[in-house]
C-alpha positions, 0 to 999 in steps of 0.5 A: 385354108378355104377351099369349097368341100366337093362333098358339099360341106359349108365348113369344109375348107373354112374352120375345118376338114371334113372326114371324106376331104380328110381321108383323100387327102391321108390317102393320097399322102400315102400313096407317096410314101416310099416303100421304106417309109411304110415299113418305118411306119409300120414297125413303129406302130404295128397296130395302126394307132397313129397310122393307117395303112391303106394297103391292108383292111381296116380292122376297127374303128379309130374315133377316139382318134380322130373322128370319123374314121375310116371305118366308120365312114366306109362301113356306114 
């Protein structure tokens, strides 16, 4: 892993992902879920705690999950 951050963030890429590089790349894993897939995980974790499902509203902050979270840097 060492990729140049588009976000301009010098680690980025080297010693870890930023959040921003971080939730592209969730986003677009996502978006190749199948249909089944997504129902899977939402019947596993209704609550969105080890998921996020980025066809429906954040409903609050996950930091103590994996900081930032997607609230948090979209809400900042």
């Amino acid at each position: 892993m060492n990729r140049k951050c588009k976000h301009g963030d010098s680690a980025c890429g080297v010693y870890w992902t930023c959040g921003k590089c971080s939730d592209e790349e969730n986003r677009a894993a996502y978006a190749r879920l199948t249909p089944k897939e997504k129902a899977y995980d939402n019947m596993v974790d209704p609550l969105g705690w080890y998921h996020t499902d980025y066809d429906r509203e954040a409903t609050g902050c996950s930091c103590h999950i994996n900081p930032p979270c997607q609230w948090c840097v979209e809400n900042s």
